[in-house]
C-alpha positions as protocol buffer text, in pm:
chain_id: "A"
residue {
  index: 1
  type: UNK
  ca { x: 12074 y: 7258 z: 9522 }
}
residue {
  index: 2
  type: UNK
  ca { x: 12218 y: 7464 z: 9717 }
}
residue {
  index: 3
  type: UNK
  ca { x: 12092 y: 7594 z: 10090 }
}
residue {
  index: 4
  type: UNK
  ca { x: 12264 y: 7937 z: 10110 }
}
residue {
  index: 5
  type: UNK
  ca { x: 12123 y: 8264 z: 10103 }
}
residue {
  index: 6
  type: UNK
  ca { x: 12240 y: 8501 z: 9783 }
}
residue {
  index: 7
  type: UNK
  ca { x: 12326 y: 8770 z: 9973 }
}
residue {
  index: 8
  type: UNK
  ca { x: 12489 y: 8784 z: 10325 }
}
residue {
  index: 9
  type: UNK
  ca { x: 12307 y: 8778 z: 10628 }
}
residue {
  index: 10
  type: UNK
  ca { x: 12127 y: 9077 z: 10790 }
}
residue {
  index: 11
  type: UNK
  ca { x: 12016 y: 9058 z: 11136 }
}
residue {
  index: 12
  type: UNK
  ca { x: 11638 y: 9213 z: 11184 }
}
residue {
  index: 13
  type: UNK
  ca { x: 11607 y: 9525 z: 11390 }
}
residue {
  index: 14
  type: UNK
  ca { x: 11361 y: 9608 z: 11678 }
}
residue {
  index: 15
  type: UNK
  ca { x: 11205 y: 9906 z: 11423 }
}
residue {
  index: 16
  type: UNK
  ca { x: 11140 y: 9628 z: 11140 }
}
residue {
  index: 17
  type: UNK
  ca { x: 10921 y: 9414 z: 11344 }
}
residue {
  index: 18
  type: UNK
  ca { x: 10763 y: 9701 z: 11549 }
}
residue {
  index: 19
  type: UNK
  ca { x: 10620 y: 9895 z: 11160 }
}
residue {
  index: 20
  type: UNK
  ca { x: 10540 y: 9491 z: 11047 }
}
residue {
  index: 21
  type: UNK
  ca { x: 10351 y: 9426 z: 11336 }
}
residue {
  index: 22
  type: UNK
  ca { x: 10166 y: 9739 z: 11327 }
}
residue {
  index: 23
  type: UNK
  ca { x: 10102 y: 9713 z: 10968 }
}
residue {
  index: 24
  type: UNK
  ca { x: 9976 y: 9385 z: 11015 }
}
residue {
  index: 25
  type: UNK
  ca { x: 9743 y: 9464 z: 11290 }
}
residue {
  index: 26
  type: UNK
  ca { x: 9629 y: 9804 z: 11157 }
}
residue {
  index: 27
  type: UNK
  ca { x: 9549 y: 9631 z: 10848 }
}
residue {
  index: 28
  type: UNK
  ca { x: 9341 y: 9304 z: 10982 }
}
residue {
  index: 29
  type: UNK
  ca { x: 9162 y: 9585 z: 11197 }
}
residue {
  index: 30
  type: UNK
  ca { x: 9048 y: 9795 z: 10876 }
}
residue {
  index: 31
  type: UNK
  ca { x: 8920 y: 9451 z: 10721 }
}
residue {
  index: 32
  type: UNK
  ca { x: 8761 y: 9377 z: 11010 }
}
residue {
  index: 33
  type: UNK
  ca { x: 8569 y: 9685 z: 11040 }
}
residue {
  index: 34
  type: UNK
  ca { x: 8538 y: 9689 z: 10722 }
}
residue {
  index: 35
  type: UNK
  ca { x: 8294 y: 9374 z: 10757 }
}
residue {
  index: 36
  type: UNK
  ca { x: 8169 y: 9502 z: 11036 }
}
residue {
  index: 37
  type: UNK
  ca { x: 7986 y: 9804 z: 10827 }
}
residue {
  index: 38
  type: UNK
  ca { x: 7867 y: 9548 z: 10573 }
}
residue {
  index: 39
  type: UNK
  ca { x: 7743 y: 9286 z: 10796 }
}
residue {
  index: 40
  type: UNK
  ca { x: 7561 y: 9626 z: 10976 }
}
residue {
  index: 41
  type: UNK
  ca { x: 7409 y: 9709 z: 10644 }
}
residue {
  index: 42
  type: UNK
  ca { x: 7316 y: 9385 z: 10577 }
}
residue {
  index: 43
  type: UNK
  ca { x: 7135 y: 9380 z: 10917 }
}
residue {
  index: 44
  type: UNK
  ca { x: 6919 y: 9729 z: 10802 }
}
residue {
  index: 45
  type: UNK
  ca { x: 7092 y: 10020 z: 10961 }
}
residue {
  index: 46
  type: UNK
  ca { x: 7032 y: 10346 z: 10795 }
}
residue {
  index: 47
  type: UNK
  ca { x: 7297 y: 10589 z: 10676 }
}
residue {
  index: 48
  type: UNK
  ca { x: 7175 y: 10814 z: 11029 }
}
residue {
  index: 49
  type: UNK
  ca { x: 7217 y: 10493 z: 11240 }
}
residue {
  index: 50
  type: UNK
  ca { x: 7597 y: 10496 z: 11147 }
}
residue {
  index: 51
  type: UNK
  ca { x: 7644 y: 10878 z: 11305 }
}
residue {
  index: 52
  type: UNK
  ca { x: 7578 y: 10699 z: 11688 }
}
residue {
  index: 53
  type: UNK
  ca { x: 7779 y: 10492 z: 11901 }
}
residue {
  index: 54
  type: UNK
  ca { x: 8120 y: 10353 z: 11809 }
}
residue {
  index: 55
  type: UNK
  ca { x: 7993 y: 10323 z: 11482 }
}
residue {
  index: 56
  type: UNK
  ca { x: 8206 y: 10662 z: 11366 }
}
residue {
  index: 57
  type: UNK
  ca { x: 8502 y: 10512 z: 11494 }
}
residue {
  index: 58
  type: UNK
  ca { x: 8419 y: 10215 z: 11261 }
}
residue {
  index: 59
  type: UNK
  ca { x: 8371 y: 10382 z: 10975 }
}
residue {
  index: 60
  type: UNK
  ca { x: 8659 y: 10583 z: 11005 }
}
residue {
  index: 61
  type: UNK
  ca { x: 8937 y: 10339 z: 11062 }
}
residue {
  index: 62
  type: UNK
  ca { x: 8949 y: 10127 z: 10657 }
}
residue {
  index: 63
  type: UNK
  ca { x: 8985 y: 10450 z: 10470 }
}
residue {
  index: 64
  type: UNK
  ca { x: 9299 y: 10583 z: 10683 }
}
residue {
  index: 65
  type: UNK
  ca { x: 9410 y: 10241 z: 10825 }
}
residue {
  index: 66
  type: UNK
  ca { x: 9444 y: 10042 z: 10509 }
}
residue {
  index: 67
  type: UNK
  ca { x: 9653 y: 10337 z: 10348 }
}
residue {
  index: 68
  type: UNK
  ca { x: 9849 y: 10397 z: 10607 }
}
residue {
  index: 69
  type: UNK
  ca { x: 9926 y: 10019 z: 10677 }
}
residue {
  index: 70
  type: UNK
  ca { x: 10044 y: 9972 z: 10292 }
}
residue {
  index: 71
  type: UNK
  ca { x: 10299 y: 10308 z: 10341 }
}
residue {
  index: 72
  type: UNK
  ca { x: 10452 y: 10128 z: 10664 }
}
residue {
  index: 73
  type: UNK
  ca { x: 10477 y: 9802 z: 10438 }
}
residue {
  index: 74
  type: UNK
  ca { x: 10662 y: 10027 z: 10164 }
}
residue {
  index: 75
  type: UNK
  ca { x: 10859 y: 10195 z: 10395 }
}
residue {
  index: 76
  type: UNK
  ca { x: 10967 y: 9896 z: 10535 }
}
residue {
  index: 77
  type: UNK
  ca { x: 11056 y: 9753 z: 10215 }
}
residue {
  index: 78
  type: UNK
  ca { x: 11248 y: 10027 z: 10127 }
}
residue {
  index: 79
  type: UNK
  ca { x: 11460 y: 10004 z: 10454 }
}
residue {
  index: 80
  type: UNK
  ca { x: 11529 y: 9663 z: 10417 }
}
residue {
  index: 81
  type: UNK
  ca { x: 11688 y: 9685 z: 10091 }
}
residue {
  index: 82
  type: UNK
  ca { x: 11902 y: 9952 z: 10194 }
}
residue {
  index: 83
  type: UNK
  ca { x: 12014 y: 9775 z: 10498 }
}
residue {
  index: 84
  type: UNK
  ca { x: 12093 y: 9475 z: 10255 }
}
residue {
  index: 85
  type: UNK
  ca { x: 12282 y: 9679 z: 10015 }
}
residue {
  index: 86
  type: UNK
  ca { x: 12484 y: 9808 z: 10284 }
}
residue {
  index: 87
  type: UNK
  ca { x: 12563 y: 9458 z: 10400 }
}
residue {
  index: 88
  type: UNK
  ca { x: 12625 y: 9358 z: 10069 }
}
residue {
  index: 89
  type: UNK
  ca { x: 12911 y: 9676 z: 10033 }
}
residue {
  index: 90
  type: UNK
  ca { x: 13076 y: 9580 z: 10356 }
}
residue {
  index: 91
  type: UNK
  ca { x: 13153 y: 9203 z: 10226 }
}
């Protein structure tokens, strides 16, 4: 068996792990929130209860953040395999 990558070796760029680390974080902050508004509706807040505080803010990050953290993961897919098929035409 052999140890060897496939296809020849492509350093990882500053950009890559800057949109995977954001992804990452935007989307364990939209789960989290996400809980949050369950475990709040678990604990008896009303609809108007949700309009005060930080709670907006809460309820407003998993609808935008989880989208927009699955687009960064596609776009970064997307620029990894055209990075690797431009290594792969230069060898």
């Amino acid at each position: 068996m052999s140890t060897q990558n496939s296809g020849p070796e492509v350093p990882v760029r500053r950009l890559d792990r800057i949109l995977a680390f954001t992804a990452l974080i935007l989307a364990a902050l939209s789960v989290i929130c996400f809980f949050a508004i369950i475990i709040g509706s678990a604990a008896g807040m009303t609809q108007q209860s949700f309009t005060e505080g930080v709670w907006p803010i809460l309820v407003a990050v998993p609808p935008y953040g989880l989208p927009i953290a699955f687009a960064m993961i596609i776009a970064l897919l997307i620029m990894s395999f055209v990075r690797k098929g431009r290594a792969a035409k230069r060898s």
